[in-house]
PDB file of N, CA, C and O in Angstrom:
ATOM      1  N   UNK A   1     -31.326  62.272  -6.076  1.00  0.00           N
ATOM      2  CA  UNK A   1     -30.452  61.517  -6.954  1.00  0.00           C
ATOM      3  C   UNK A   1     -31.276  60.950  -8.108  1.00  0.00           C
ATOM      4  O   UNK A   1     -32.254  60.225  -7.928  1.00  0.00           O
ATOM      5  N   UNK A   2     -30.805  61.337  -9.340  1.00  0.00           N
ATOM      6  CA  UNK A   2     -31.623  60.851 -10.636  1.00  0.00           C
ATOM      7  C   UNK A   2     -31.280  59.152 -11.112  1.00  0.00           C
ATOM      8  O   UNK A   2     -30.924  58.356 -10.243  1.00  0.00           O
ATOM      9  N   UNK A   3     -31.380  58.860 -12.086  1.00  0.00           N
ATOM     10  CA  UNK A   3     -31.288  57.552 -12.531  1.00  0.00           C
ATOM     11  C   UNK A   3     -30.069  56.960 -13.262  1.00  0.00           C
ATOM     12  O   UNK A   3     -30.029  57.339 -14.433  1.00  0.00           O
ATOM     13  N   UNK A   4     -29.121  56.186 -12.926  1.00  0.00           N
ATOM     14  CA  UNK A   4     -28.400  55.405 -13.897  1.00  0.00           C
ATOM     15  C   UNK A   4     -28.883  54.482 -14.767  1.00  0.00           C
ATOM     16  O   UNK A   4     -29.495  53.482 -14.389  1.00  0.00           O
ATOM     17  N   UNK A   5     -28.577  54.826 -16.288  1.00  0.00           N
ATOM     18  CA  UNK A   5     -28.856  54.424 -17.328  1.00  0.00           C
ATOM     19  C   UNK A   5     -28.003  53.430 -18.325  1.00  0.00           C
ATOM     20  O   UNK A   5     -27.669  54.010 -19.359  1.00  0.00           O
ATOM     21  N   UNK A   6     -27.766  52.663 -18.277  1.00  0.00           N
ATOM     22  CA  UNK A   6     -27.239  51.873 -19.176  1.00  0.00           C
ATOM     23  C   UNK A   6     -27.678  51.574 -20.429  1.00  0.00           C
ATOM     24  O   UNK A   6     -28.806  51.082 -20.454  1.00  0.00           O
ATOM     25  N   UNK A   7     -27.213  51.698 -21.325  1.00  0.00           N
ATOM     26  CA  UNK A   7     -27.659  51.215 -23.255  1.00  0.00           C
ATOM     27  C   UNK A   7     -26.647  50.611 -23.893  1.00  0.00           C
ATOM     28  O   UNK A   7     -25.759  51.224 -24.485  1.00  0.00           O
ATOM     29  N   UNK A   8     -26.735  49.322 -23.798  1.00  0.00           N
ATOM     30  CA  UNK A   8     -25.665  48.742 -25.187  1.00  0.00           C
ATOM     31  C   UNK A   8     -26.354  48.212 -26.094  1.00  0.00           C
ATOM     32  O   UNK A   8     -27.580  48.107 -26.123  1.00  0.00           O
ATOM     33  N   UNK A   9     -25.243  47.699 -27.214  1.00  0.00           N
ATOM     34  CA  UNK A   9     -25.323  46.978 -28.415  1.00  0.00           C
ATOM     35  C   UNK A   9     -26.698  47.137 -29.235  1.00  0.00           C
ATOM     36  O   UNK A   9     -27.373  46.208 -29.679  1.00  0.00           O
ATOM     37  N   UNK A  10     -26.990  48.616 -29.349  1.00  0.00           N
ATOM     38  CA  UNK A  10     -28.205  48.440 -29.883  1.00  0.00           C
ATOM     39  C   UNK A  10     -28.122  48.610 -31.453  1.00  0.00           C
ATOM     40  O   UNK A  10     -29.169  48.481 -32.087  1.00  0.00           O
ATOM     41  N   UNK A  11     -27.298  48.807 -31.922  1.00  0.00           N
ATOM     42  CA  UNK A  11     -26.678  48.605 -33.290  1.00  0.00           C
ATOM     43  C   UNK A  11     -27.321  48.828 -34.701  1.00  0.00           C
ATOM     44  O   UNK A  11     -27.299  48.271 -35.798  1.00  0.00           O
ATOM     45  N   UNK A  12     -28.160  50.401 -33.871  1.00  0.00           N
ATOM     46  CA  UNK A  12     -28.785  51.228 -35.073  1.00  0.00           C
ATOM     47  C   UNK A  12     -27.851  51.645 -36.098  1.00  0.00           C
ATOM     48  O   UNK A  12     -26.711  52.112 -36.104  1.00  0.00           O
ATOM     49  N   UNK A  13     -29.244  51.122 -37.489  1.00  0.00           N
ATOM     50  CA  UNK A  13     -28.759  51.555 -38.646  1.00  0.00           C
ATOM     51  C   UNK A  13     -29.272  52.216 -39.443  1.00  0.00           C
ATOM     52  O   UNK A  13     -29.998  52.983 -38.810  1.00  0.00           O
ATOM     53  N   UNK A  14     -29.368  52.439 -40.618  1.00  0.00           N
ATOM     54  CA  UNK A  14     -30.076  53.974 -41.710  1.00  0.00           C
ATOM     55  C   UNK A  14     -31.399  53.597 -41.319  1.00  0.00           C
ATOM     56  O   UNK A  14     -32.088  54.556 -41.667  1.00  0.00           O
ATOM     57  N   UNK A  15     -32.250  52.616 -40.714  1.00  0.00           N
ATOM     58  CA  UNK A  15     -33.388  52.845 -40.287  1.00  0.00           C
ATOM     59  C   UNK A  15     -34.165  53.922 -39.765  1.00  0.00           C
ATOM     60  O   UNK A  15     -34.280  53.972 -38.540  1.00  0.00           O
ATOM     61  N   UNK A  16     -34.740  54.824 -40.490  1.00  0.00           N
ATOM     62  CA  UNK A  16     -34.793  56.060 -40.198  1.00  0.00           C
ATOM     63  C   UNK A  16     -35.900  55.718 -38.514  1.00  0.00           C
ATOM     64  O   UNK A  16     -35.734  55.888 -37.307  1.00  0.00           O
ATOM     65  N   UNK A  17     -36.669  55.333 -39.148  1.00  0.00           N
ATOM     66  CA  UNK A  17     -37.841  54.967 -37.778  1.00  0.00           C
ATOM     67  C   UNK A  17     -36.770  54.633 -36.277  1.00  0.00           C
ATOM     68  O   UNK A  17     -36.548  55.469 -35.401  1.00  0.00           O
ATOM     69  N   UNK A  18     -36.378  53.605 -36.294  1.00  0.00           N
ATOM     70  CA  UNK A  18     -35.815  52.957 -35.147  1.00  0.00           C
ATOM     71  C   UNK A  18     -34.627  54.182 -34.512  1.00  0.00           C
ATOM     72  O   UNK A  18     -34.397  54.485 -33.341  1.00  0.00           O
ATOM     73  N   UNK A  19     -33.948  54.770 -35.935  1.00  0.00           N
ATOM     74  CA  UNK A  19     -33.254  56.299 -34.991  1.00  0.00           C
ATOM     75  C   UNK A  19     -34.049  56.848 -34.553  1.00  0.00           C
ATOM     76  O   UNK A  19     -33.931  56.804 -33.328  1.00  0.00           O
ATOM     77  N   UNK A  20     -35.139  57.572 -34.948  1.00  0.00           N
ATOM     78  CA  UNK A  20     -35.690  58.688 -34.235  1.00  0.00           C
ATOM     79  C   UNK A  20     -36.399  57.731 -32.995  1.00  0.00           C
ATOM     80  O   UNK A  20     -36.370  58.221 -31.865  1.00  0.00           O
ATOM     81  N   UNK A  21     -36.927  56.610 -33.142  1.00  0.00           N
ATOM     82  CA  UNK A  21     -37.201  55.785 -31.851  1.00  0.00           C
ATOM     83  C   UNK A  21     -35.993  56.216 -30.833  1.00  0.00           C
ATOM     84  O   UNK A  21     -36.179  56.637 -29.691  1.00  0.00           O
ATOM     85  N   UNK A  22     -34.863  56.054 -31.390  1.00  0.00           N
ATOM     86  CA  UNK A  22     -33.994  55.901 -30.163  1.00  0.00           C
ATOM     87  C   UNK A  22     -33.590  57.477 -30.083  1.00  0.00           C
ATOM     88  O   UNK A  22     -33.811  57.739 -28.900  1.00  0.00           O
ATOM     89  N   UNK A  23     -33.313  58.174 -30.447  1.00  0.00           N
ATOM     90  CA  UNK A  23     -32.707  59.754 -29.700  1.00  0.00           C
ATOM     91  C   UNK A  23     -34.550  60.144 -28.718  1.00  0.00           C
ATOM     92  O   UNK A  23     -34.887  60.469 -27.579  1.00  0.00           O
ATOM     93  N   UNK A  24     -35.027  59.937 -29.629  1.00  0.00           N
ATOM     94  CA  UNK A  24     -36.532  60.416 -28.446  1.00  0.00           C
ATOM     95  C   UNK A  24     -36.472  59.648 -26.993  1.00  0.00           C
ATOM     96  O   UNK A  24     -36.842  60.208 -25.961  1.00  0.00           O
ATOM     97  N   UNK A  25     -35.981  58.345 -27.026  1.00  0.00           N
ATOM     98  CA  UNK A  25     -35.458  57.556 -25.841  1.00  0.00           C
ATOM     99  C   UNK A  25     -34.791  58.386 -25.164  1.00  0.00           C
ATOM    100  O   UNK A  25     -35.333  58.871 -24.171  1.00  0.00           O
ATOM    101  N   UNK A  26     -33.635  58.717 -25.465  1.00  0.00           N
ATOM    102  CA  UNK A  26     -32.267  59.235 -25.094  1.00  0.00           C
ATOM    103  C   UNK A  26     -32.881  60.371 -24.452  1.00  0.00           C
ATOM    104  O   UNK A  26     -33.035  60.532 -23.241  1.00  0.00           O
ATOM    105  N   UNK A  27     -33.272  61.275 -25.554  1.00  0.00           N
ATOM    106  CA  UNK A  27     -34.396  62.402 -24.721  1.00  0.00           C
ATOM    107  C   UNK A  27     -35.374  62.453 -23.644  1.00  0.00           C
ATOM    108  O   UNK A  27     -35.451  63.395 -22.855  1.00  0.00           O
ATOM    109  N   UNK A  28     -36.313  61.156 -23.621  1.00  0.00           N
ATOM    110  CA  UNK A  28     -37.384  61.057 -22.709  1.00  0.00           C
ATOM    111  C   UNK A  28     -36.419  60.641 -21.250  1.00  0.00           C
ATOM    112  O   UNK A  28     -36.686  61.226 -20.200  1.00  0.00           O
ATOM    113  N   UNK A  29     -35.539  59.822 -21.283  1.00  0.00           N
ATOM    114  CA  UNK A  29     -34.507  59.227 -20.424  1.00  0.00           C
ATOM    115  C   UNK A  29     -33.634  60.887 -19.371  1.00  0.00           C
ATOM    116  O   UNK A  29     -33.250  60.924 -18.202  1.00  0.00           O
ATOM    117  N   UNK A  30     -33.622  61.799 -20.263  1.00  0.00           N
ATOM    118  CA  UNK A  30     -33.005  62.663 -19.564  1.00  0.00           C
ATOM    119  C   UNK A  30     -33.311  63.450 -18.914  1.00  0.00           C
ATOM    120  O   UNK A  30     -32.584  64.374 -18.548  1.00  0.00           O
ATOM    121  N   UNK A  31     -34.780  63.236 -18.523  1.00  0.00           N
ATOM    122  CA  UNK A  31     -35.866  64.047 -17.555  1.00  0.00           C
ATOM    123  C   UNK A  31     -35.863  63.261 -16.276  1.00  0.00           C
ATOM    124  O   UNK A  31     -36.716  63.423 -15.404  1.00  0.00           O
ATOM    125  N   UNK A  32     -34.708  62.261 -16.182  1.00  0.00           N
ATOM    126  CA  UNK A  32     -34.859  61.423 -14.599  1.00  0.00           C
ATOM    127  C   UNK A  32     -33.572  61.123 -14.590  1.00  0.00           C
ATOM    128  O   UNK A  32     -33.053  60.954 -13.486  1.00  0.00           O
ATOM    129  N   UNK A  33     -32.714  60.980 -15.856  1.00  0.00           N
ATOM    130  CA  UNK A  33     -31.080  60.023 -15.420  1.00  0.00           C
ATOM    131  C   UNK A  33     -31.017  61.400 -15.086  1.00  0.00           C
ATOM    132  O   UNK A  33     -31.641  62.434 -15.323  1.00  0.00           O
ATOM    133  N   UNK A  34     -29.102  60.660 -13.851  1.00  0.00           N
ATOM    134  CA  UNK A  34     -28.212  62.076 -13.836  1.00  0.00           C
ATOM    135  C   UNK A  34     -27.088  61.489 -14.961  1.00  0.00           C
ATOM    136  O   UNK A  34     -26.534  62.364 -15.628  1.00  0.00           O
ATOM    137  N   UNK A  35     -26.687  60.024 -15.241  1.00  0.00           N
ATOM    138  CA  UNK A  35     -25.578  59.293 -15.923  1.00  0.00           C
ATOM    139  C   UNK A  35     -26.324  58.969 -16.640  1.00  0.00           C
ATOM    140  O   UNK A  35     -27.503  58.801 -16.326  1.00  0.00           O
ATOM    141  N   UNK A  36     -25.740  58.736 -18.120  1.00  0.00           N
ATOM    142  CA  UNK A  36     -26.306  57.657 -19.346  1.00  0.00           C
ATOM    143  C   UNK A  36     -25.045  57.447 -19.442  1.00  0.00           C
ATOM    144  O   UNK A  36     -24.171  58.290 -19.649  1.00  0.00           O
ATOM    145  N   UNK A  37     -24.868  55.737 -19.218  1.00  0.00           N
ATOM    146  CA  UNK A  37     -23.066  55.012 -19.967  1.00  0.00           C
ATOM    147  C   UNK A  37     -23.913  54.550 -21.318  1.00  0.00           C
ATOM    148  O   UNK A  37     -24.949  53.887 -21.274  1.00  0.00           O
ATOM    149  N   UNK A  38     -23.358  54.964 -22.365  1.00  0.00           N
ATOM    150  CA  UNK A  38     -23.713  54.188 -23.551  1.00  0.00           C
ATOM    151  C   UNK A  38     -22.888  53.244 -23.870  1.00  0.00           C
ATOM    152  O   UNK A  38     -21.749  53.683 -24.027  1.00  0.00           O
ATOM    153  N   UNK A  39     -23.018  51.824 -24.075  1.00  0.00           N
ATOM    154  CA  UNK A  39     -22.051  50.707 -23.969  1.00  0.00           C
ATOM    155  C   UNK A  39     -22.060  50.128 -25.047  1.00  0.00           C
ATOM    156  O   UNK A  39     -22.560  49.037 -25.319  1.00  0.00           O
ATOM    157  N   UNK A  40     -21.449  50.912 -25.762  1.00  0.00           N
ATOM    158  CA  UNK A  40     -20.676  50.519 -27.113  1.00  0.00           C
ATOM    159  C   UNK A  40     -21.949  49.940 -28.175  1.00  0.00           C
ATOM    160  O   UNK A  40     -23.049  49.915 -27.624  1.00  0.00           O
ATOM    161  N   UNK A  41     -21.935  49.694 -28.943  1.00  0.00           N
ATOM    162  CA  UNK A  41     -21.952  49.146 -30.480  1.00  0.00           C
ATOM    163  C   UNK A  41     -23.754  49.685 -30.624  1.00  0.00           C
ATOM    164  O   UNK A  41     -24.703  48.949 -30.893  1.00  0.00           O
ATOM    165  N   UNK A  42     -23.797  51.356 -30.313  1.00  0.00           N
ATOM    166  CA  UNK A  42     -24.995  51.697 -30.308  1.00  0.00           C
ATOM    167  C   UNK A  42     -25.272  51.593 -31.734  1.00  0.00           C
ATOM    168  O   UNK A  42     -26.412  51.277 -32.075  1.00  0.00           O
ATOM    169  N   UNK A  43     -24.453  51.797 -32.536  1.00  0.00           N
ATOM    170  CA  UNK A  43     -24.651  51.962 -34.066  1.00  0.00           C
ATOM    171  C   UNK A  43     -23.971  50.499 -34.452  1.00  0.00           C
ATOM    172  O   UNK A  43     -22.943  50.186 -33.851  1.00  0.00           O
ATOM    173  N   UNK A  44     -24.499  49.641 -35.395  1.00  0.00           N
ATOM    174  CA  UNK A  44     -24.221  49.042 -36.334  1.00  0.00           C
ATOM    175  C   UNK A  44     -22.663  48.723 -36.696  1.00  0.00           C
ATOM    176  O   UNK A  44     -21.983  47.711 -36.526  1.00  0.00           O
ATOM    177  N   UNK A  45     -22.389  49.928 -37.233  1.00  0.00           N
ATOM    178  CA  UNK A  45     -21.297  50.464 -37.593  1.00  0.00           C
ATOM    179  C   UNK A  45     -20.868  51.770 -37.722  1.00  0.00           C
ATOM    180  O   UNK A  45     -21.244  52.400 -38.711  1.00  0.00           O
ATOM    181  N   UNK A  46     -19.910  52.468 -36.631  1.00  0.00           N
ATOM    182  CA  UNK A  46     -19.622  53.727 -36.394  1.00  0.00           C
ATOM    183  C   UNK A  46     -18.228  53.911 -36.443  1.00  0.00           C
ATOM    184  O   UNK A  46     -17.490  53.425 -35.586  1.00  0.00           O
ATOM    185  N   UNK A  47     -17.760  54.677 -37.528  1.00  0.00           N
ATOM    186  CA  UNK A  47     -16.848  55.255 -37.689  1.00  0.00           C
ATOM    187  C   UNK A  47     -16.725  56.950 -37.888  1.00  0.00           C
ATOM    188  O   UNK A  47     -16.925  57.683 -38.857  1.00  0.00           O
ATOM    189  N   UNK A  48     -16.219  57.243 -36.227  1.00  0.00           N
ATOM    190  CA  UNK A  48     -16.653  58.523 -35.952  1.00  0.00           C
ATOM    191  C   UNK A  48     -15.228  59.598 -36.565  1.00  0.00           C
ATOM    192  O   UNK A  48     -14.362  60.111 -35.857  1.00  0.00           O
ATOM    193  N   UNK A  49     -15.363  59.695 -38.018  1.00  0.00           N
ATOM    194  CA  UNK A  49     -14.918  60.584 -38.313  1.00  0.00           C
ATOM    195  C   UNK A  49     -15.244  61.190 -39.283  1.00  0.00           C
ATOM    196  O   UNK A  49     -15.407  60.537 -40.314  1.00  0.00           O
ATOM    197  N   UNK A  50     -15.482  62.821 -39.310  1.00  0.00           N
ATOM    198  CA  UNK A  50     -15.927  63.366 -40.341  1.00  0.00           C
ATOM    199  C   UNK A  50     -15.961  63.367 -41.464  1.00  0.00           C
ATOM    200  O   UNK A  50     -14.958  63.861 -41.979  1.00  0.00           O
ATOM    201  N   UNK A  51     -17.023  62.868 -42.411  1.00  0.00           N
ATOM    202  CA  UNK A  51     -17.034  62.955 -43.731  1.00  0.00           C
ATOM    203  C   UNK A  51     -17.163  61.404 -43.816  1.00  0.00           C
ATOM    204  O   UNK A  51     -16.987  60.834 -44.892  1.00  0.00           O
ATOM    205  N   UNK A  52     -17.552  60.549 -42.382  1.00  0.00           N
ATOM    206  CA  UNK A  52     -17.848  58.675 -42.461  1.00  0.00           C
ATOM    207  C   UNK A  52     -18.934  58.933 -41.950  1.00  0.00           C
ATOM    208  O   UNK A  52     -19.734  58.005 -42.074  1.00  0.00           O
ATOM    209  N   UNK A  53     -19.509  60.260 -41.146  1.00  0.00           N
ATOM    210  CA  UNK A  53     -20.164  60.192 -40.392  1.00  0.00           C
ATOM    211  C   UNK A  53     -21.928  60.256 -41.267  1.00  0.00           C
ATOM    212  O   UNK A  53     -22.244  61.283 -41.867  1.00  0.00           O
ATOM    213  N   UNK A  54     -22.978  58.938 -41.196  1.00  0.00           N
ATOM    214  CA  UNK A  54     -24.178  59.186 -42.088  1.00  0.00           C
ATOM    215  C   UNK A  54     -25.213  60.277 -40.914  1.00  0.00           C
ATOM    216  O   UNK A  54     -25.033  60.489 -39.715  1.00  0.00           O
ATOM    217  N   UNK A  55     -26.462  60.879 -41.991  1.00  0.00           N
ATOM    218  CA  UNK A  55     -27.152  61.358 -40.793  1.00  0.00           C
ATOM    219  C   UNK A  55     -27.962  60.668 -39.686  1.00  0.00           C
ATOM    220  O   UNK A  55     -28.632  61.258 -38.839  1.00  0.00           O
ATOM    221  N   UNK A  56     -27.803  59.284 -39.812  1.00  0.00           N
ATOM    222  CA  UNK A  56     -28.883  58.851 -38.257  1.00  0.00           C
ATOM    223  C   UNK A  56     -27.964  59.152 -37.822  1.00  0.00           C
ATOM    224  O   UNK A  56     -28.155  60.029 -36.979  1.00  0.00           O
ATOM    225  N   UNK A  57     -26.170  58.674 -38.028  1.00  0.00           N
ATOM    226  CA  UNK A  57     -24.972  58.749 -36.951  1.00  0.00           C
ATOM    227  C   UNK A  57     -25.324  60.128 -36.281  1.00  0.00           C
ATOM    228  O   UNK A  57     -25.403  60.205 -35.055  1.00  0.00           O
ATOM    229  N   UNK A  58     -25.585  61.468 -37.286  1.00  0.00           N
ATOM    230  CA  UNK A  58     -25.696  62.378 -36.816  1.00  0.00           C
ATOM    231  C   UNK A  58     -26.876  62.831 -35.484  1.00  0.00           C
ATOM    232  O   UNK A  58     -26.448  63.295 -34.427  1.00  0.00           O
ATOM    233  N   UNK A  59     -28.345  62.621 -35.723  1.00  0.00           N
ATOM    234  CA  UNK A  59     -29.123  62.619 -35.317  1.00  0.00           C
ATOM    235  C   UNK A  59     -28.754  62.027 -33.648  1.00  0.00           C
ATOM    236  O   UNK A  59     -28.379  62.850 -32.813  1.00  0.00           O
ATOM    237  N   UNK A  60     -28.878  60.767 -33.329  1.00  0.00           N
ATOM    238  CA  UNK A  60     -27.931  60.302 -32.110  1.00  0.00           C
ATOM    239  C   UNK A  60     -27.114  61.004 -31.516  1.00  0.00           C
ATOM    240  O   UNK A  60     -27.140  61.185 -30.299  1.00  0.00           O
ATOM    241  N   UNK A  61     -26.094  61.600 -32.473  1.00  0.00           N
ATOM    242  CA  UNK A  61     -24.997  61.858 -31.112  1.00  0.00           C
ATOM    243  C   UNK A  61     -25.460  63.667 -31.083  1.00  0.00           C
ATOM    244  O   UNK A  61     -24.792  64.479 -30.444  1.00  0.00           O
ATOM    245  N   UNK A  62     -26.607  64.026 -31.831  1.00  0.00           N
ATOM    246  CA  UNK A  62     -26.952  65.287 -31.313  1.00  0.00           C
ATOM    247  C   UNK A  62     -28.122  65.319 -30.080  1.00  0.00           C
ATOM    248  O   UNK A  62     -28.477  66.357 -29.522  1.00  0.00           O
ATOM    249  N   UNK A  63     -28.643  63.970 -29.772  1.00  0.00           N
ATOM    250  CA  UNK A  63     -29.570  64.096 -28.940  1.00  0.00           C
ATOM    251  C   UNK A  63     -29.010  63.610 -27.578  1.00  0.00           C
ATOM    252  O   UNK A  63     -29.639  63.661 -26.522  1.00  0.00           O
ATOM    253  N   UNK A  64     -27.163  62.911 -27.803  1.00  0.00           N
ATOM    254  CA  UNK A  64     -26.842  63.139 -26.455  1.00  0.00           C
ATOM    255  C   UNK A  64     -26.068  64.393 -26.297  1.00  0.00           C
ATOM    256  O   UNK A  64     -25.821  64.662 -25.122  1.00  0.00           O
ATOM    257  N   UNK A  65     -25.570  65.329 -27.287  1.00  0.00           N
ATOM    258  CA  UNK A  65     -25.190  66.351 -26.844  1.00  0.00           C
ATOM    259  C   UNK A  65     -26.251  67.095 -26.094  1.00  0.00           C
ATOM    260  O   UNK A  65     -25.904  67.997 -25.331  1.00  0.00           O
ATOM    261  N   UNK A  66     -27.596  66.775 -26.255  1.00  0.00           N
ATOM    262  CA  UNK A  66     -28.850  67.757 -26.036  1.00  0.00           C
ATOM    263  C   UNK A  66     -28.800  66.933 -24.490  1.00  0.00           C
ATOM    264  O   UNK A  66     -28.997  67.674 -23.527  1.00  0.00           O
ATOM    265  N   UNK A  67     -28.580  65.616 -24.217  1.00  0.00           N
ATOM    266  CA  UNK A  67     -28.802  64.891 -22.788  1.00  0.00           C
ATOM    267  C   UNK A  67     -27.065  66.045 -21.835  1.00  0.00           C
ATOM    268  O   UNK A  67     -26.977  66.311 -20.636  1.00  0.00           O
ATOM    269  N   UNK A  68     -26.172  66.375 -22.805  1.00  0.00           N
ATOM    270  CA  UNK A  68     -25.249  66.427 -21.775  1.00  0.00           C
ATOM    271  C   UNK A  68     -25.033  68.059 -21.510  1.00  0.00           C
ATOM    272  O   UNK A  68     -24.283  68.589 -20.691  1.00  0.00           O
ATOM    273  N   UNK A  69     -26.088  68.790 -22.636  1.00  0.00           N
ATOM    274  CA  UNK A  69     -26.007  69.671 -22.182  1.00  0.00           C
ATOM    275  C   UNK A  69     -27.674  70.394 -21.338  1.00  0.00           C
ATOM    276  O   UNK A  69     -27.974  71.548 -21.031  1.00  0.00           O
ATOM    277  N   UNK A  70     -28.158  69.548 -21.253  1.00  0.00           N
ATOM    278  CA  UNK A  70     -29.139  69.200 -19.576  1.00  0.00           C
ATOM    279  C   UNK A  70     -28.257  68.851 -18.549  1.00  0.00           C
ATOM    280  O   UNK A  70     -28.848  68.245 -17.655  1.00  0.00           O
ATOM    281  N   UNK A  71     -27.056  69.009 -18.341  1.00  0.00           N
ATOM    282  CA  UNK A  71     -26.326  68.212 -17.419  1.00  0.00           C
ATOM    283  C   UNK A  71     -26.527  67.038 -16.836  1.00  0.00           C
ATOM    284  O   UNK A  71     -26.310  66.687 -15.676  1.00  0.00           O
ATOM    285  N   UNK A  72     -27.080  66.305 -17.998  1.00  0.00           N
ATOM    286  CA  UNK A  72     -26.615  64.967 -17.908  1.00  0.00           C
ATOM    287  C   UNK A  72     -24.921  64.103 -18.172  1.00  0.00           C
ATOM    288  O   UNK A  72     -24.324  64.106 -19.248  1.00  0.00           O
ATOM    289  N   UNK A  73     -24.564  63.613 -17.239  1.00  0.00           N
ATOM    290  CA  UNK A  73     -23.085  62.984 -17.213  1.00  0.00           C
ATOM    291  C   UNK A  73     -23.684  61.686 -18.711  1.00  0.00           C
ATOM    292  O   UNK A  73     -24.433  60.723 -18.876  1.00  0.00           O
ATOM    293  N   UNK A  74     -23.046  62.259 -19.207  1.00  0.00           N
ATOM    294  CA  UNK A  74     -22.873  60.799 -20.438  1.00  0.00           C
ATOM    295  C   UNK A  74     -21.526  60.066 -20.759  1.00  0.00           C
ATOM    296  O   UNK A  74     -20.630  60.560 -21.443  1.00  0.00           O
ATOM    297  N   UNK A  75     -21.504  59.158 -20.337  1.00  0.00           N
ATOM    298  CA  UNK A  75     -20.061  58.140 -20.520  1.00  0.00           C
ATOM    299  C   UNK A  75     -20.348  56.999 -22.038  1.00  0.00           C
ATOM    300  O   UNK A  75     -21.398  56.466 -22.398  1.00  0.00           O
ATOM    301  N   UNK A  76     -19.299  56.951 -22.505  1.00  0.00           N
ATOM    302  CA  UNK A  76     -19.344  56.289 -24.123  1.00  0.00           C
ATOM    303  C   UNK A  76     -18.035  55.049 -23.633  1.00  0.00           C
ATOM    304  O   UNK A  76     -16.980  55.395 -23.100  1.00  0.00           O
ATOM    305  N   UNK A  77     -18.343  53.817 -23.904  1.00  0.00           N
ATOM    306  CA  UNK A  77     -17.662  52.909 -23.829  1.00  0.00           C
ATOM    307  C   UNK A  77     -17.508  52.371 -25.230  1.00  0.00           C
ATOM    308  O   UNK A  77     -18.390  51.668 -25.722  1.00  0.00           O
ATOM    309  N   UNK A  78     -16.407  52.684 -25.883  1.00  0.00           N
ATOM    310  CA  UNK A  78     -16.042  52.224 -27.085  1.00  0.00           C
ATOM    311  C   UNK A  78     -16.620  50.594 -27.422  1.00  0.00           C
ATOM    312  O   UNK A  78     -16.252  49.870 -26.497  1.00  0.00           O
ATOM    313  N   UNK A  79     -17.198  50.024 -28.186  1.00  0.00           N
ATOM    314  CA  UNK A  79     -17.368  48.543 -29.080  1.00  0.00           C
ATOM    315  C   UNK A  79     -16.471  48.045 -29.844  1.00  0.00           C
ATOM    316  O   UNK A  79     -15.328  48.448 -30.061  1.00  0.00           O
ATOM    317  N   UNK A  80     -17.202  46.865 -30.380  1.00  0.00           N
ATOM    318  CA  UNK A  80     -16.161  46.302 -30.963  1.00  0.00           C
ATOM    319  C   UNK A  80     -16.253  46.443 -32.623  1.00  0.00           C
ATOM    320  O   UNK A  80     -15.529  45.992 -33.510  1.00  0.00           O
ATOM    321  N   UNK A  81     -17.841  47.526 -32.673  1.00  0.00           N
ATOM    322  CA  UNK A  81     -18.126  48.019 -33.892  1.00  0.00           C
ATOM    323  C   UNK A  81     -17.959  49.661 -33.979  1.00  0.00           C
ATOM    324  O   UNK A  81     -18.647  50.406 -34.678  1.00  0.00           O
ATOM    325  N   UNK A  82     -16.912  50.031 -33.127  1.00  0.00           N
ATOM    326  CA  UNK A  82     -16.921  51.256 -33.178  1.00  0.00           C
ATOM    327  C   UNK A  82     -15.375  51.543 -33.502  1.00  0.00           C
ATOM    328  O   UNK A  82     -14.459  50.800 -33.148  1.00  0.00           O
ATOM    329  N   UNK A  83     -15.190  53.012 -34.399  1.00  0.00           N
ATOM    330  CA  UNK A  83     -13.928  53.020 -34.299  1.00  0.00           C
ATOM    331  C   UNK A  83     -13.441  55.070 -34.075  1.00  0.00           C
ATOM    332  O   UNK A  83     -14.191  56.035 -34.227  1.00  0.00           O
ATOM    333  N   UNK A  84     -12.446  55.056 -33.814  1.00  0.00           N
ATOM    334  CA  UNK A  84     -12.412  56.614 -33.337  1.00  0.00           C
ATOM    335  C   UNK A  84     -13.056  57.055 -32.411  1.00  0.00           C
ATOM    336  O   UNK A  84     -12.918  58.122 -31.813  1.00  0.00           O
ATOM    337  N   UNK A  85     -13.632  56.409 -32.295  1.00  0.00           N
ATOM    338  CA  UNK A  85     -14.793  57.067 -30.561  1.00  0.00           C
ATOM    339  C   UNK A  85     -14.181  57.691 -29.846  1.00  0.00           C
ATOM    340  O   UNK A  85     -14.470  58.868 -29.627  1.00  0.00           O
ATOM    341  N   UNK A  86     -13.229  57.121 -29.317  1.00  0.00           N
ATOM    342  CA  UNK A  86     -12.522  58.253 -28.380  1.00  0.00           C
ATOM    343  C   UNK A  86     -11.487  59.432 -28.727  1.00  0.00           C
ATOM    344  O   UNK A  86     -11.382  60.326 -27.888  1.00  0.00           O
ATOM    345  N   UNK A  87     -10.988  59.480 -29.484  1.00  0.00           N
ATOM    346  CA  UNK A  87     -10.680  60.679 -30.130  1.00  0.00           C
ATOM    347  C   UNK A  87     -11.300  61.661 -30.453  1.00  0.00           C
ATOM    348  O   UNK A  87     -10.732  62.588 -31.030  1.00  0.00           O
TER     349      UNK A  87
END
């Protein structure tokens, strides 16, 4: 049995440094979780719809596609700085 992971409110922004800090996280994290819940307000401000979306937004949610397609279970709990997420 691998590791449950929890991450909230970390509320990255165009900081280029502190993104690539965090997807390399996300990455190093997926060599032991089997779950990552990401708990909301990972970004600053996220409005997940195309053509709102900046590239750290991008960068992030390609390094949990890269965690979920390791078959890692990734669960997204909408914030209170997030909008469209679940759609």
């Amino acid at each position: 049995m691998g590791d449950l992971v929890f991450v909230a409110d970390s509320h990255l922004n165009a900081e280029e440094q502190q993104t690539d800090r965090f997807a390399r996280f996300l990455l190093d994290i997926g060599r032991t979780a089997d779950k990552v819940i990401l708990v909301g307000d990972i970004f600053d401000l996220w409005i997940a719809r195309a053509g709102l979306e900046l590239p750290f937004h991008r960068r992030v949610v390609e390094a949990v596609a890269t965690l979920a397609g390791a078959g890692v279970q990734v669960l997204y709990v909408e914030g209170n700085r997030d909008y469209f997420v679940a759609e």
